[in-house]
N, CA, C and O atoms as a GROMACS GRO file, in nm:
protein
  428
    1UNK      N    1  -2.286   0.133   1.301
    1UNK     CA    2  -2.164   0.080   1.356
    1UNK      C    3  -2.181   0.066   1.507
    1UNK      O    4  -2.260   0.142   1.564
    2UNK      N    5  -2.131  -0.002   1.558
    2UNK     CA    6  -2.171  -0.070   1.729
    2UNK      C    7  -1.979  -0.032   1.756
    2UNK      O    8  -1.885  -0.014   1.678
    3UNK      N    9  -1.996  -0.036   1.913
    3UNK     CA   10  -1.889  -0.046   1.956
    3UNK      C   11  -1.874  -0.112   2.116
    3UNK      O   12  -1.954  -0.153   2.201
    4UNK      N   13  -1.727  -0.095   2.105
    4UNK     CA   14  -1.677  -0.179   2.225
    4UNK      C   15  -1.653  -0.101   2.339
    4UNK      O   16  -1.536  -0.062   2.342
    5UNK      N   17  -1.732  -0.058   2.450
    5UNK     CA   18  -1.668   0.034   2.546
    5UNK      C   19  -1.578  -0.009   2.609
    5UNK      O   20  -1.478   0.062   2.620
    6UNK      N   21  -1.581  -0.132   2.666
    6UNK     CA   22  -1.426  -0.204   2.731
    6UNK      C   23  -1.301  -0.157   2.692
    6UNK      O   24  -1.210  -0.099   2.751
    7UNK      N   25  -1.325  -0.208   2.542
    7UNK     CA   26  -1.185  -0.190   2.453
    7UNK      C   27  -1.139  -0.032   2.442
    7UNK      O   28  -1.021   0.004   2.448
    8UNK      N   29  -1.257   0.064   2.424
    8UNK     CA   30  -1.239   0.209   2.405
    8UNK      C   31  -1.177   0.263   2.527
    8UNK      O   32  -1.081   0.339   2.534
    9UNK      N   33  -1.236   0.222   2.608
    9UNK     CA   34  -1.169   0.281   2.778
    9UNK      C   35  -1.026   0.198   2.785
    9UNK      O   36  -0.942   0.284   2.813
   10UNK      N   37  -0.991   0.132   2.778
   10UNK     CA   38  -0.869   0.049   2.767
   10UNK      C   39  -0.731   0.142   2.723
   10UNK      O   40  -0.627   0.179   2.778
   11UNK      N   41  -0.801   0.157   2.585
   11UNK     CA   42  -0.740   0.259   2.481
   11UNK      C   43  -0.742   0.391   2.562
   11UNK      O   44  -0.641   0.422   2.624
   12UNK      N   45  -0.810   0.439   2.564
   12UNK     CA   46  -0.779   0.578   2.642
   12UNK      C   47  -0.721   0.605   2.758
   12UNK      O   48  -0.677   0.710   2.805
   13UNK      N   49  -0.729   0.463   2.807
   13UNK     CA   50  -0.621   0.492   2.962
   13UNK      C   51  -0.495   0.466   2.914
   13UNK      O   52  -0.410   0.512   2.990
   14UNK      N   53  -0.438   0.397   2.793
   14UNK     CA   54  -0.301   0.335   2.758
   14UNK      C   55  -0.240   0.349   2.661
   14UNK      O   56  -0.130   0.297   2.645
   15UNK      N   57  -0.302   0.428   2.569
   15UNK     CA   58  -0.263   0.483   2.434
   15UNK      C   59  -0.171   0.635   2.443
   15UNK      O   60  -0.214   0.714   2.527
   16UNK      N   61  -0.076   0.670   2.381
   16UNK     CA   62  -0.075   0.831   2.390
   16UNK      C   63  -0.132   0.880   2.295
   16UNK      O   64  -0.170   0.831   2.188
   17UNK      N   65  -0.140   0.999   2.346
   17UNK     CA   66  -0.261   1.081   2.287
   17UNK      C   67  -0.225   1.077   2.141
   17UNK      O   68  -0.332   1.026   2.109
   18UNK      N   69  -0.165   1.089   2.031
   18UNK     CA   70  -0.144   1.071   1.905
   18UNK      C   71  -0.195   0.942   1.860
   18UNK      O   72  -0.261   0.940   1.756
   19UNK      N   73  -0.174   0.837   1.921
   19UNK     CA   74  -0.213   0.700   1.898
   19UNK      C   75  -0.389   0.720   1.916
   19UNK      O   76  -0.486   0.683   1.850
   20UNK      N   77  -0.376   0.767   1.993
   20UNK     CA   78  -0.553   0.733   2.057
   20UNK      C   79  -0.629   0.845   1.916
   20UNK      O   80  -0.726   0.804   1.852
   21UNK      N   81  -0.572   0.968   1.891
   21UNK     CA   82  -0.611   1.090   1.774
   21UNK      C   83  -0.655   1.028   1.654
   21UNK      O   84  -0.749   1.073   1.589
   22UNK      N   85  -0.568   0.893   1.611
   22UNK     CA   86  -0.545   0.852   1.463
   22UNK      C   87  -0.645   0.735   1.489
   22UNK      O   88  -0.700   0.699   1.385
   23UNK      N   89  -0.695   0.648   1.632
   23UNK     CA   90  -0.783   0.516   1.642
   23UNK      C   91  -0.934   0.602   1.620
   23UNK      O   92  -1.029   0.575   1.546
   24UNK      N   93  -0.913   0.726   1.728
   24UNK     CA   94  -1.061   0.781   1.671
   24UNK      C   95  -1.114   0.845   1.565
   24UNK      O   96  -1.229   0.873   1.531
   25UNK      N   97  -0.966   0.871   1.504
   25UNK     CA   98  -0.997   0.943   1.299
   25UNK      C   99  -1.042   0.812   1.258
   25UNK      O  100  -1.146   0.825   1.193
   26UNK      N  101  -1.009   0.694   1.269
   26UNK     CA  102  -0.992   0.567   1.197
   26UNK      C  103  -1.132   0.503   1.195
   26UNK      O  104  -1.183   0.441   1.101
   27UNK      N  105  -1.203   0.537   1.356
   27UNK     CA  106  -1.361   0.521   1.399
   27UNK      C  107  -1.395   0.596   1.322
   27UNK      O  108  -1.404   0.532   1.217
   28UNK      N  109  -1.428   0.722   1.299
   28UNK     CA  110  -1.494   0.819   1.192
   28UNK      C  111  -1.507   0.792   1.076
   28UNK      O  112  -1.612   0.797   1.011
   29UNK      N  113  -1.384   0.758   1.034
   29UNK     CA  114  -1.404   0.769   0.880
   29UNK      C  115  -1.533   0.628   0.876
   29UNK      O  116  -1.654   0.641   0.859
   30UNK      N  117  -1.478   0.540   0.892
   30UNK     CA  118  -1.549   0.403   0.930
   30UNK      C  119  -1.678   0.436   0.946
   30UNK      O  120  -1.741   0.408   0.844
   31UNK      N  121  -1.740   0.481   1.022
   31UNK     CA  122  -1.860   0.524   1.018
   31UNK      C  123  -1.925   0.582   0.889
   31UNK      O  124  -2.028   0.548   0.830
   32UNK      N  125  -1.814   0.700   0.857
   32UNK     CA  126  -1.869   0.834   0.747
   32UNK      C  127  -1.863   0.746   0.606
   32UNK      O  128  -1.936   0.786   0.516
   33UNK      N  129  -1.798   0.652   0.586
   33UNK     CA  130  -1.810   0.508   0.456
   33UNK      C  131  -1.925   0.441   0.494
   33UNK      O  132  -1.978   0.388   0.396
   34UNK      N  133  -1.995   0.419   0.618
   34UNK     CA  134  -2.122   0.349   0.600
   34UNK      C  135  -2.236   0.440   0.564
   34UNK      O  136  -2.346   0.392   0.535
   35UNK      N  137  -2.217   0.564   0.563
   35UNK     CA  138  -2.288   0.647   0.532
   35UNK      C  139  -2.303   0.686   0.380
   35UNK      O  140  -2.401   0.693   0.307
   36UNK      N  141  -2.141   0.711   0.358
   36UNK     CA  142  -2.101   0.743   0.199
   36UNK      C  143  -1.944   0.679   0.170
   36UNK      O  144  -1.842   0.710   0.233
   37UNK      N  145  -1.954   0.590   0.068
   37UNK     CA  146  -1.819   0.552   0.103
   37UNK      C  147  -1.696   0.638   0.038
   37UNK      O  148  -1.575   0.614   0.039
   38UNK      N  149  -1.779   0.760  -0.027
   38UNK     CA  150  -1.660   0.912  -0.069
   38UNK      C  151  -1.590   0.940   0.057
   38UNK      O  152  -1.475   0.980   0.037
   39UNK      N  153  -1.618   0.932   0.165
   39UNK     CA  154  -1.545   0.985   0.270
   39UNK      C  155  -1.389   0.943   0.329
   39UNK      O  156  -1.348   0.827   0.340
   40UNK      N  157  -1.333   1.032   0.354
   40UNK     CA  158  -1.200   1.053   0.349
   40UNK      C  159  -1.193   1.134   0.504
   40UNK      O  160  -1.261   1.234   0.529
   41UNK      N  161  -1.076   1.055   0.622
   41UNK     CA  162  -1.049   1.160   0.701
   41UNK      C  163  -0.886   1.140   0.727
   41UNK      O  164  -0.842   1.026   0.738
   42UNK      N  165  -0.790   1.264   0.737
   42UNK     CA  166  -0.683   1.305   0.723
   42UNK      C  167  -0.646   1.355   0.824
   42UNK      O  168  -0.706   1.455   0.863
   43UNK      N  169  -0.521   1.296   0.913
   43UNK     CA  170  -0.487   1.380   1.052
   43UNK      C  171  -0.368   1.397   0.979
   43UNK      O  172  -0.319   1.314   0.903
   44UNK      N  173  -0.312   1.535   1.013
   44UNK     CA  174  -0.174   1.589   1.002
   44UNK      C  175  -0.132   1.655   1.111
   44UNK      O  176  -0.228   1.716   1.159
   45UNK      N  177  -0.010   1.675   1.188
   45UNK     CA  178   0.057   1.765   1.268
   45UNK      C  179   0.125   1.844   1.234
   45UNK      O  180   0.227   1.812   1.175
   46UNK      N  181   0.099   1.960   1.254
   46UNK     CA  182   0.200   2.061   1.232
   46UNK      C  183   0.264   2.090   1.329
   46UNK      O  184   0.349   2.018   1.381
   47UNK      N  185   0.216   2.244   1.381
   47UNK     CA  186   0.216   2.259   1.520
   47UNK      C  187   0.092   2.191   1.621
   47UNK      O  188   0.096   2.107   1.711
   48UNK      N  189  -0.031   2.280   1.553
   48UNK     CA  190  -0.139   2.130   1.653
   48UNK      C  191  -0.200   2.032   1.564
   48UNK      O  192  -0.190   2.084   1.453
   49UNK      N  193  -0.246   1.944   1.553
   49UNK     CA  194  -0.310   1.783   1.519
   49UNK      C  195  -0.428   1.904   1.418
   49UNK      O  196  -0.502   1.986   1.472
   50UNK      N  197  -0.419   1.886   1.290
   50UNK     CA  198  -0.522   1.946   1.202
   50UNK      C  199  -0.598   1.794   1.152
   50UNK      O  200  -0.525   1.703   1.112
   51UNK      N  201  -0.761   1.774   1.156
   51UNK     CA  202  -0.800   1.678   1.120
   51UNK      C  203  -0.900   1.713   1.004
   51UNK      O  204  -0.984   1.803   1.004
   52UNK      N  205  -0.862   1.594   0.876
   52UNK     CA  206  -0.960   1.727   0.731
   52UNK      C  207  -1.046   1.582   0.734
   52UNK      O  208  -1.015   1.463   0.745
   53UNK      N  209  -1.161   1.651   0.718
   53UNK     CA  210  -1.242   1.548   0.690
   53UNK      C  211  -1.293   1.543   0.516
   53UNK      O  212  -1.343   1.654   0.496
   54UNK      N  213  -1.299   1.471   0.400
   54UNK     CA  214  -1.291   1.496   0.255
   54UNK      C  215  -1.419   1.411   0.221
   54UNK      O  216  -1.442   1.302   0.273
   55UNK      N  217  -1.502   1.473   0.128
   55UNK     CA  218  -1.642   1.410   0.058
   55UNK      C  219  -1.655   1.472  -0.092
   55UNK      O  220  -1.730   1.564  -0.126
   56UNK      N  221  -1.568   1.405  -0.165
   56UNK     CA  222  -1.531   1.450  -0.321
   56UNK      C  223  -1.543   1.621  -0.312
   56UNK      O  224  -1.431   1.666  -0.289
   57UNK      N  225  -1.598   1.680  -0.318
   57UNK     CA  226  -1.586   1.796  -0.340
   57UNK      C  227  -1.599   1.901  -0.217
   57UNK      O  228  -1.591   2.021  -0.246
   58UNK      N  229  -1.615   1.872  -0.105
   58UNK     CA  230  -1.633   1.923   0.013
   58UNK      C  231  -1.552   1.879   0.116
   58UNK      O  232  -1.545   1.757   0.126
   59UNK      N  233  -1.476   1.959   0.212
   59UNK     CA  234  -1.418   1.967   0.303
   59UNK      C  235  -1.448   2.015   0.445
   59UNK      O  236  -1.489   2.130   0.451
   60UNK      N  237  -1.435   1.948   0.559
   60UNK     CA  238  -1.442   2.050   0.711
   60UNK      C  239  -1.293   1.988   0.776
   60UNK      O  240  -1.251   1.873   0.791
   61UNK      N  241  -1.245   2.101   0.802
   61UNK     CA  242  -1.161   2.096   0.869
   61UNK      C  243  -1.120   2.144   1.034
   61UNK      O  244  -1.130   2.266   1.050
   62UNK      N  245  -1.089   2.090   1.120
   62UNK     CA  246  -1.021   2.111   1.268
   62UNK      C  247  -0.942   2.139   1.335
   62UNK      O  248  -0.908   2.033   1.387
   63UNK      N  249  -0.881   2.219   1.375
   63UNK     CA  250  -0.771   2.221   1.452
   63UNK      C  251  -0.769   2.166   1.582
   63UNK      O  252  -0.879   2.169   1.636
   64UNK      N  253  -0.680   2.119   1.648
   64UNK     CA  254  -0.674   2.062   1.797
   64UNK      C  255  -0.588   2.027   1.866
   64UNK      O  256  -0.544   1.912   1.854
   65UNK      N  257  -0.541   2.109   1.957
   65UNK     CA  258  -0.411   2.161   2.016
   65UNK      C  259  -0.368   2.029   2.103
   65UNK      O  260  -0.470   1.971   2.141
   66UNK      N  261  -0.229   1.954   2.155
   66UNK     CA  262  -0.197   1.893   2.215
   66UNK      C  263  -0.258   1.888   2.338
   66UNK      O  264  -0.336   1.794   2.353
   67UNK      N  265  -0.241   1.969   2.438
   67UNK     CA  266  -0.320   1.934   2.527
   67UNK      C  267  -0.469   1.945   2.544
   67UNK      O  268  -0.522   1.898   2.644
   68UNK      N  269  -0.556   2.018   2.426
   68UNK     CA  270  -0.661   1.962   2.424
   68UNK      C  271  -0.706   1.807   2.414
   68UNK      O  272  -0.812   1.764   2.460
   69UNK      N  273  -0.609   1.731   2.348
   69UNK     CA  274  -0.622   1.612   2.301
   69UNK      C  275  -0.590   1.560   2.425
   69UNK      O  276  -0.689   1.501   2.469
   70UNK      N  277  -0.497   1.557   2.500
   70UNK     CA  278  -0.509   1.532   2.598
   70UNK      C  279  -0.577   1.514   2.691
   70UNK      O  280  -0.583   1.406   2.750
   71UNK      N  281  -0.649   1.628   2.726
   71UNK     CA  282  -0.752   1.675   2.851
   71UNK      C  283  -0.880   1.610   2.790
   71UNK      O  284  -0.975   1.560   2.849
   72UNK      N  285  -0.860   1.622   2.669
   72UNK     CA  286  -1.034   1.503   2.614
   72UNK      C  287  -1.015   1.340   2.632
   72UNK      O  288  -1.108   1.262   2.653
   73UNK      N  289  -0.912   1.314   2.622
   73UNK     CA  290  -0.861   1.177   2.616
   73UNK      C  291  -0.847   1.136   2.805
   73UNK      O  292  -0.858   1.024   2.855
   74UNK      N  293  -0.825   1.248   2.867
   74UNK     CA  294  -0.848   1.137   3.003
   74UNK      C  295  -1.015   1.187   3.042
   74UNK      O  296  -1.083   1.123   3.122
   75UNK      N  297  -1.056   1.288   2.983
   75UNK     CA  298  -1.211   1.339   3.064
   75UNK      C  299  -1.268   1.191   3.024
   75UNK      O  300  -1.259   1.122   3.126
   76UNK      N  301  -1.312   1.130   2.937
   76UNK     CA  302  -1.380   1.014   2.920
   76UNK      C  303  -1.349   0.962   2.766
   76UNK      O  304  -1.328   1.035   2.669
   77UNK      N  305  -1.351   0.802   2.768
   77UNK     CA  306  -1.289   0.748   2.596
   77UNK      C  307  -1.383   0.801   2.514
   77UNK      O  308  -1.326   0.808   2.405
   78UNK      N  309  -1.499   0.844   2.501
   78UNK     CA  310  -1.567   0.929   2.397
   78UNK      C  311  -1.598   1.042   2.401
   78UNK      O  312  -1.690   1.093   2.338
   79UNK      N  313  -1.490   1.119   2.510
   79UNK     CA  314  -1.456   1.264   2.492
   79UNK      C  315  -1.486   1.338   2.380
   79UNK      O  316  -1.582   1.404   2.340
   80UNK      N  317  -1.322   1.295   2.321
   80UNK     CA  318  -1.270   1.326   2.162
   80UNK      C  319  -1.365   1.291   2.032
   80UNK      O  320  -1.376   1.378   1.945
   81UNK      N  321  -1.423   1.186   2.019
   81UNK     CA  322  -1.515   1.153   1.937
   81UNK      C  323  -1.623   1.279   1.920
   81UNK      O  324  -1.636   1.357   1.825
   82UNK      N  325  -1.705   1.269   2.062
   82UNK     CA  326  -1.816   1.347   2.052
   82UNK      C  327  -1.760   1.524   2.006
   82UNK      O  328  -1.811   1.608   1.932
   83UNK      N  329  -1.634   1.524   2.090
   83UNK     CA  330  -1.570   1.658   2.012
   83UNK      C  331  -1.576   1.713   1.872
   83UNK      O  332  -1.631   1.815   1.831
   84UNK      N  333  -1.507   1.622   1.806
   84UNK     CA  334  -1.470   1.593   1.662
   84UNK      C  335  -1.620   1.611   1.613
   84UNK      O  336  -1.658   1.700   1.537
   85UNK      N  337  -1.690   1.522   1.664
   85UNK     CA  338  -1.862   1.491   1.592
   85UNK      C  339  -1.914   1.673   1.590
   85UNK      O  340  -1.943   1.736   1.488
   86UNK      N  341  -1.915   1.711   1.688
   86UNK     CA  342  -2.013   1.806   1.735
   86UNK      C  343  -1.960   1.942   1.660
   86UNK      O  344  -2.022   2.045   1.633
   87UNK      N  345  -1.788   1.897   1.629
   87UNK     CA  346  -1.738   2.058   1.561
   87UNK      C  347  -1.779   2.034   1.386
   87UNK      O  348  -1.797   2.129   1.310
   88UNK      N  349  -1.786   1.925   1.355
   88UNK     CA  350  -1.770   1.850   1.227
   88UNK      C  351  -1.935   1.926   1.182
   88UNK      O  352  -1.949   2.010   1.093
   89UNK      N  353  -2.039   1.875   1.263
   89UNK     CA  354  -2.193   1.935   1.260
   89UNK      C  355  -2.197   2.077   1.235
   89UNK      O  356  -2.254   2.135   1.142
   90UNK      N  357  -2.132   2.123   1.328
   90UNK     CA  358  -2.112   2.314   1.295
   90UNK      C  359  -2.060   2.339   1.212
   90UNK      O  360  -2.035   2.460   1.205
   91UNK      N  361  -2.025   2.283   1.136
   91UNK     CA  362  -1.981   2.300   1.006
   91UNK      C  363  -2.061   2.248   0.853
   91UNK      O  364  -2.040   2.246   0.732
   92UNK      N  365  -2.144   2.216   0.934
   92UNK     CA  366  -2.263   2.111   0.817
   92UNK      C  367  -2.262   2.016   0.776
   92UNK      O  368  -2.305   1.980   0.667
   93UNK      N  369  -2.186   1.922   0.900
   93UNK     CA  370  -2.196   1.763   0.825
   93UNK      C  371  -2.312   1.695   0.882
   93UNK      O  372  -2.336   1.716   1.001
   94UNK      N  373  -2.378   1.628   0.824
   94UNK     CA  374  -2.505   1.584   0.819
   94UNK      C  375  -2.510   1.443   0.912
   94UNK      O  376  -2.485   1.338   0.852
   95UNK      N  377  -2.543   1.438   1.068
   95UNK     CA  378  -2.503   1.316   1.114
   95UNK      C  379  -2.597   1.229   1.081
   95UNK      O  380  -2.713   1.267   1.062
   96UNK      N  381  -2.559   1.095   1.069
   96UNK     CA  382  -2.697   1.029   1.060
   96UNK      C  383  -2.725   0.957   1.177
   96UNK      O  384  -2.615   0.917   1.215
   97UNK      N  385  -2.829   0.911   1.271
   97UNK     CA  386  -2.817   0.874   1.382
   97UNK      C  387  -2.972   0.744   1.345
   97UNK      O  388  -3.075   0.747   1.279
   98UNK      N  389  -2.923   0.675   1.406
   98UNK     CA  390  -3.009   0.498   1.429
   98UNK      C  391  -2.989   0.377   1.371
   98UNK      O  392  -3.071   0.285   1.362
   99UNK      N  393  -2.825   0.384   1.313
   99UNK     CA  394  -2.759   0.280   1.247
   99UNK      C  395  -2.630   0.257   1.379
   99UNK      O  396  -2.529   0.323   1.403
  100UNK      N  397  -2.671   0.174   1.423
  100UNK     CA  398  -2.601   0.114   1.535
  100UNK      C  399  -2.584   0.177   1.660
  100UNK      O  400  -2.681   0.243   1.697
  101UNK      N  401  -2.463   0.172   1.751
  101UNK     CA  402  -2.461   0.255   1.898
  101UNK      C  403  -2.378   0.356   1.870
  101UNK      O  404  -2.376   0.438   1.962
  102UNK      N  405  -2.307   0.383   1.778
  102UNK     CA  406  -2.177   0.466   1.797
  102UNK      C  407  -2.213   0.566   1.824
  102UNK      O  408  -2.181   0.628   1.926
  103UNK      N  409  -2.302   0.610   1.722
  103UNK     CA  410  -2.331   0.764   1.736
  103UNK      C  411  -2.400   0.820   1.879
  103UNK      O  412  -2.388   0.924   1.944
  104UNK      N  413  -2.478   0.697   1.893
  104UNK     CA  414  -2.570   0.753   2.019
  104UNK      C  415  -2.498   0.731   2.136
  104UNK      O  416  -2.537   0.785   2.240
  105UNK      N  417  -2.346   0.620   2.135
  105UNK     CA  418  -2.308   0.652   2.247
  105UNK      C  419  -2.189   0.717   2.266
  105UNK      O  420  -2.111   0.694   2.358
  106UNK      N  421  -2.166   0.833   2.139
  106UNK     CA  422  -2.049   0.956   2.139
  106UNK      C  423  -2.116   1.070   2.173
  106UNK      O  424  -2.059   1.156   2.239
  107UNK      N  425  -2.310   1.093   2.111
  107UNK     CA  426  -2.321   1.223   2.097
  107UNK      C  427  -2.447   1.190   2.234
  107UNK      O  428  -2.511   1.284   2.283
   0.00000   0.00000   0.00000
């Protein structure tokens, strides 16, 4: 998957942070279907933004507090991504990396 940095920085300067939470679940999953198209990702709010990521029988799940989302969303537009990516790994998801830019230009 390739992407648009223009458009991504755009988004992160003008989106609120909930809007911008659900464009970069929306990038993920997108990706995690070119990989396997079982993949499933789920943002819910409770008290903080819980994001489940689903692969038929396996689950990783996130928590991520409002103003974390925040403070990732103005540090840089692939803050949050590489966040998400890097907690998702510690948990044993298997990245795959040399099918387009995304990955290499989140992680």
């Amino acid at each position: 998957m390739n992407v648009n940095r223009f458009a991504r920085s755009v988004m992160a300067k003008s989106y609120d942070g909930e809007s911008f939470l659900l464009h970069v679940a929306e990038v993920i999953e997108r990706q995690l279907k070119e990989w396997e198209e079982a993949y499933e990702v789920i943002v819910m709010k409770l008290i903080d933004y819980e994001v489940i990521v689903k692969e038929e029988n396996r689950s990783y799940e996130l928590l991520l507090t409002e103003n974390a989302l925040l403070s990732l969303q103005q540090k840089s537009p692939y803050a949050l991504d590489r966040y998400l990516w890097l907690e998702l790994e510690k948990q044993g998801l298997q990245i795959v990396r040399g099918n387009g830019d995304y990955i290499e230009s989140v992680m």
